[in-house]
N, C-alpha and C positions, 0 to 999 in steps of 0.2 A: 619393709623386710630387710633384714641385716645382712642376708647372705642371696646369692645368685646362684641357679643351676651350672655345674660348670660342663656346658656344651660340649667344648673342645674335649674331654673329656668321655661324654656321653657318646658323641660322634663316632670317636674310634674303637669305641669295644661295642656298638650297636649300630655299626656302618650299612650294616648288611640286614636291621631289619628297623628300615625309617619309622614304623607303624609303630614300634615302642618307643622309640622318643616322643612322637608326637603325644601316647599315651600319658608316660611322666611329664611331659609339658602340660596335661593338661589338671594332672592331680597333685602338681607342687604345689600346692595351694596355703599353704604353710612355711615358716620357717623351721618345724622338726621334719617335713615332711621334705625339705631341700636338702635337708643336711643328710637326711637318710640315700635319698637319691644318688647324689655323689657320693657317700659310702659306698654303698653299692658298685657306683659304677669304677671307683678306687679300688676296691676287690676285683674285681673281674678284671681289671687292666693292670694290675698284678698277677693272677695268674696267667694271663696271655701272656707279658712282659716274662715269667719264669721259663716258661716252656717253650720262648722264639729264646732268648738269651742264656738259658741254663745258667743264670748269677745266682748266688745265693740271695736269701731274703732279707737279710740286714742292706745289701749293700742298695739292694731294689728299693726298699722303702727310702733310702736316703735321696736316691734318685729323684724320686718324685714326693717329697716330702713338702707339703705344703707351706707357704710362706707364717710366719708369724703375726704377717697384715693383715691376712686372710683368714679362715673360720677355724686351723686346727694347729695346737700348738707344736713345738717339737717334744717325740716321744723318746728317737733312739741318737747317741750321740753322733753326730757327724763322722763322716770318715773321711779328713781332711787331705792332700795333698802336701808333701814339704816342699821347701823351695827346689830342693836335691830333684825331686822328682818331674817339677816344672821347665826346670832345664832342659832334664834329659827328655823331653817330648821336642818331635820334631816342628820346627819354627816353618809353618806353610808357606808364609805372609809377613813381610814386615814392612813399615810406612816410617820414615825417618822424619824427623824433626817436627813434630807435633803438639802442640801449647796444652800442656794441662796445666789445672788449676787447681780441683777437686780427684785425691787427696792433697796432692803435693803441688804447687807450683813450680814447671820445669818444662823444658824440652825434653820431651823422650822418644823413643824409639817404639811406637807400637807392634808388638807382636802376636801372630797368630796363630798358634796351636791345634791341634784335633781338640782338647780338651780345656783350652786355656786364652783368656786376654790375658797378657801384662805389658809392662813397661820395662822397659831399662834408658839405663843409661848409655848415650852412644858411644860408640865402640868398646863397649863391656858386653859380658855374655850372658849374666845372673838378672832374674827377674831384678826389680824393686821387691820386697818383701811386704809391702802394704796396698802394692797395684798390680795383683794379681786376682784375675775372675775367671771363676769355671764357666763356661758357655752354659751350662744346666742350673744355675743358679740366679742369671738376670731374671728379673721380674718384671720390668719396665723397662722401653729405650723409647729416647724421646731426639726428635731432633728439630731446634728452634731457635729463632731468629737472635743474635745478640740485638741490643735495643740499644741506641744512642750512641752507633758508632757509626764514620761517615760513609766506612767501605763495608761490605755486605759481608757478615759473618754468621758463622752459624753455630749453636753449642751440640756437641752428642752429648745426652744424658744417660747413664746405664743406671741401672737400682737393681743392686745384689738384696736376697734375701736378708732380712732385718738390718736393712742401711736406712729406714725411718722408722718413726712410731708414730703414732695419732695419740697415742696416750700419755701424759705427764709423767706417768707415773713409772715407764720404762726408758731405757737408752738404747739408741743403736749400739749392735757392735761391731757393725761393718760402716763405711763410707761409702758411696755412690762414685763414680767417675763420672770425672766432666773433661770435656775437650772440644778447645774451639778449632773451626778450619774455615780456610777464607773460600771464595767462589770462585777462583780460578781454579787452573790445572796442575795437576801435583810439577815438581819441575823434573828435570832426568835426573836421575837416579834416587828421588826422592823412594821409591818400589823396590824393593827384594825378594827373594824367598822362589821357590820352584815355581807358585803361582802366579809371578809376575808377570809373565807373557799373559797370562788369563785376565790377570787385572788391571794390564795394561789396554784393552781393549774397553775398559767402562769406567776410564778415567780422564773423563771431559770433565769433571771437577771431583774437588775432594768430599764432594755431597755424595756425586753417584760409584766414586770408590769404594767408602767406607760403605754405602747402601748394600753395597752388591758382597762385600767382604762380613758384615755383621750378620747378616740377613741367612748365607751360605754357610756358614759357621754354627750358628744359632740353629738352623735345620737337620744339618748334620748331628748335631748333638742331640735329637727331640724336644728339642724347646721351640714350641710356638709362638713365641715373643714378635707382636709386631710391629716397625719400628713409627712411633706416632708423631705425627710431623702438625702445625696448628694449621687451619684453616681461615681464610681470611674472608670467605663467601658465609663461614658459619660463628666466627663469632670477630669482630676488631674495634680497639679504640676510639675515640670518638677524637679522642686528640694525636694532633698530626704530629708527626717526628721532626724535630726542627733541621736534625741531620737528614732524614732521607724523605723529603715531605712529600713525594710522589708514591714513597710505598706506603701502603697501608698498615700501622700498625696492632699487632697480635697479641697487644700486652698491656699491664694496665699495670702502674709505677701502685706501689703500696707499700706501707711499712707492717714490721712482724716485731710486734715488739721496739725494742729501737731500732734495729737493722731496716737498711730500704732496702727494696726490691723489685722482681715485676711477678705480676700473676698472668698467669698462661689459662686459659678457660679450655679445656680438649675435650673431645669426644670423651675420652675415657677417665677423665676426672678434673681435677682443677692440680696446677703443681707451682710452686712457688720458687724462684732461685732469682740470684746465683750466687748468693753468699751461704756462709755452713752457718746452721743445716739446712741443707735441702729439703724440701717437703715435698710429697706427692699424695695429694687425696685421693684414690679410686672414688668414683659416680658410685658405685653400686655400698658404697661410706659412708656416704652425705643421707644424714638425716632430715637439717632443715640449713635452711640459707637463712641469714634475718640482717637487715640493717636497721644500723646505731648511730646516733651522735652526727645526726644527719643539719647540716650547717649550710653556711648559700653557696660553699667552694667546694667542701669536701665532705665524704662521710665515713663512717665505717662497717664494715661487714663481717659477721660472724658466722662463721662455719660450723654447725653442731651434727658432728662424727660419730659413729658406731664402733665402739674400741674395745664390745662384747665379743665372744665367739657361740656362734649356735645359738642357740633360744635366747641368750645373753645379750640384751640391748641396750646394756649401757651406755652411754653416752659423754660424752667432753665437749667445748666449746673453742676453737681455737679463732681469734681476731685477728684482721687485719685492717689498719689504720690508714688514713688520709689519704684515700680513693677519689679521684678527683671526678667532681658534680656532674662532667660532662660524660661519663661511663654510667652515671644512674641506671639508666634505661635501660640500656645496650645489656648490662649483666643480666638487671630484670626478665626483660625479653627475647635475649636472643640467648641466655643461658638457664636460669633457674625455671621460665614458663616452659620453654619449648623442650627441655627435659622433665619438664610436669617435677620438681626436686618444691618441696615445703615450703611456703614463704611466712617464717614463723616473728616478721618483723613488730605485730601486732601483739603477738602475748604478753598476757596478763606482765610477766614482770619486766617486760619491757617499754608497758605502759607505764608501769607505777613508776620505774626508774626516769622515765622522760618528763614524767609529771610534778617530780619529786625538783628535776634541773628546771622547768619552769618555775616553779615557784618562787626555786632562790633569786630567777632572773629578777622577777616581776618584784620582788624585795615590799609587796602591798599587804599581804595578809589576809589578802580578799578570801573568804569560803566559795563562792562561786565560779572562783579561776580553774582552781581540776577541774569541778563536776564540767562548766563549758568543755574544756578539753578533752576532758574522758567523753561527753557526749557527742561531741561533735567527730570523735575518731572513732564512733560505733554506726552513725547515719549510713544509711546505705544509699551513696550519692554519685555512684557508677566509676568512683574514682579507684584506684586498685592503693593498697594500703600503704606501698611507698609513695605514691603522690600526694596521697592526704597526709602523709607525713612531713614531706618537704612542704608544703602549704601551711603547716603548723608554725614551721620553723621562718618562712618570710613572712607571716605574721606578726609571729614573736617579733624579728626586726622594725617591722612598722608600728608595733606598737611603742616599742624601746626610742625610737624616733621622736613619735607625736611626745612622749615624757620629756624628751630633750629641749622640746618646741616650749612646751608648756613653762618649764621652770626658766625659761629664757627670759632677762627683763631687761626691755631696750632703754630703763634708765627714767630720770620724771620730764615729762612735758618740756617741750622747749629747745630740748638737747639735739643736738644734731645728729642722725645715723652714722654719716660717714667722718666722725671724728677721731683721730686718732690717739687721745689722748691714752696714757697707759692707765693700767688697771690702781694701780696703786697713785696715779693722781688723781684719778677718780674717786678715792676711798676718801683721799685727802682733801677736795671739793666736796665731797658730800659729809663729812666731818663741819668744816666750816661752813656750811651752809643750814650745820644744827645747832652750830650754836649761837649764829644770828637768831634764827627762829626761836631759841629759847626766850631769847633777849628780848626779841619785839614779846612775844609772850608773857614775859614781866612786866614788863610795859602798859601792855593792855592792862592787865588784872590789877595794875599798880591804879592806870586811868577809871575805872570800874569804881575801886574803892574811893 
């Protein structure tokens, strides 16, 4: 199913009579039939939203206009903020000297608004013009470990409405913010703004700062955004961090295309960074999972994504490259089984495509090399399909081996193993030792007659 009931949603315009949600949870049983549902419950929490706020209905819908990731496209034009206007809001909260990277690479000035993140520049007064977010706009905030640095660092990730796409075939037109902050405590006066006394109280680091500042912000505004941090009891690498080799790591080094990176496995989907672009798969996305080009070090994984809206299930395949052997598992079973997510490793054209790379190995010509292969990856022999895949693959090796063995020729009779004679006096010894042989040859045939 393409789409998810949206709860959060359901909750608040049917708070008050649990016995109908439990009802539509039990008759979504469909994907027109979800999509109807949150219709519905989109109507109803429009007119509640009219008649507490008296807004008109353009600005309402904009409000909660659903993302472009998600099942319904934009219908009415945004009603944007200018930067004139971002100014003049009053600055709640500000955090001095903070590393971003994503959009801009810089020190800036974080600021907090009723209605607004952005950035400036320090001791200027004017947003950045390109790192400005309306608090009712994040769609995603993530916050996760930097990987392969030796002091503990951590990235906030925000994802504004269509700052990615799952499909090729579209482009963002917003960027995501990224910003790293170290484990200690902000230093003095690193804090400004009316709220600092407040915020000064939940700043034993600039983790539980920014938690307590994003979080208060984001609720304020009606946005239920929660902020998702990785789990190391629920999903972690099998390979240890040569910089911090007592923590456990949450990440699994992969290439996207040429770019490297790490993939983050989360509750709420899989997300790739931290070079542009950023990607973030939502769970409720992911069609199938399937691994490729499965080798004795490394393999690859292919994510096949839902990039339909509503009964529309079309699908794209997006790869990542050179996962290394010892994550096999770990993704298998402690991500794609235990979220029960497709494991589409086995289809058909991913058999032929593997069958098609044997053949060129094995360079024989044999007709019974597929059929073996294809038969032997259909047995039902309790192994699950990416094990009998890798099996395939150190096969293959051992076979490639004994070929090596075979065409090896320690030379004629008589000759010493350990001789170190080079290859090309060797050519030249056994040259002349053909054309003695000739010779006695003539000789003989010569004695004969």
């Amino acid at each position: 199913m393409a789409g998810e009931l949206d709860i959060q949603r359901l909750d608040s315009v049917f708070k008050s009579r649990p016995d109908i949600i439990a009802d539509i949870r039990k008759a979504a049983d469909s994907p027109s039939r979800v999509k109807l549902f949150n219709n519905i419950a989109n109507f109803v929490y429009e007119q509640i939203g009219d008649q507490l706020s008296g807004s008109s209905l353009k600005r309402r819908r904009v409000d909660i206009e659903p993302s472009q990731n998600g099942h319904t496209p934009n219908t009415t034009a945004p009603v944007t903020d200018t930067i004139e206007d971002v100014s003049a809001e009053n600055v709640l909260l500000e955090i001095k000297e903070i590393s971003v990277s994503i959009p801009q690479r810089k020190k800036f000035e974080l600021c907090f608004t009723p209605k607004h993140l952005y950035a400036r520049a320090p001791g200027k007064t004017a947003p950045i013009p390109n790192i400005v977010y309306a608090w009712k706009d994040i769609e995603y905030a993530f916050y996760l470990p930097v990987p392969e640095k030796a002091q503990v660092q951590h990235n906030y990730v925000l994802f504004p409405r269509n700052s990615f796409s799952l499909s090729k075939a579209s482009t963002p037109t917003e960027e995501p913010l990224l910003f790293t902050v170290s484990a200690a405590a902000p230093k003095p006066g690193t804090i400004g703004g009316p709220n600092a006394g407040a915020a000064s109280a939940v700043s034993d680091s600039f983790g539980t700062l920014f938690h307590w500042a994003l979080s208060k912000c984001l609720k304020a505004a009606g946005n239920s955004v929660q902020i998702v941090s990785a789990d190391p009891a629920k999903f972690q690498s099998k390979v240890r961090q040569p910089q911090r080799p007592k923590e456990p790591a949450v990440h699994v080094n992969a290439f996207r295309g040429s770019k490297d990176g790490y993939l983050f496995f989360l509750e709420t989907g899989i997300l790739w960074g931290f070079k542009k672009p950023l990607l973030f798969i939502p769970r409720d996305k992911i069609a199938a999972i399937s691994f490729t080009n499965i080798l004795q070090r490394t393999f690859n994984m292919v994510v096949e994504v839902f990039t339909g809206d509503g009964d529309d299930e079309a699908t794209e395949e997006i790869e990542f490259s050179m996962l290394d052997q010892a994550d096999f598992g770990g993704i298998n079973e402690d991500y794609v089984a235990r979220h029960g997510l497709q494991d589409r490793s086995m289809a058909d054209q991913r058999k032929a495509k593997r069958q098609l790379a044997e053949n060129a190995k094995r360079k024989k010509g044999a007709e019974g090399t597929a059929e073996d292969v294809s038969g032997h990856a259909e047995e039902d022999d309790g192994m699950t399909e990416l094990e009998r895949a890798q099996m395939e693959a150190e096969q293959q090796l051992q076979d490639d081996e004994d070929e090596d063995e075979e065409d090896y020729d320690p030379g004629s009779e008589g000759e010493s193993e350990g001789s170190g004679t080079s290859s090309e006096e060797d050519e030249d010894a056994d040259g002349a030792e053909g054309e003695e042989m000739d010779d006695d040859d003539d000789d003989e045939v010569g004695e004969d007659d």
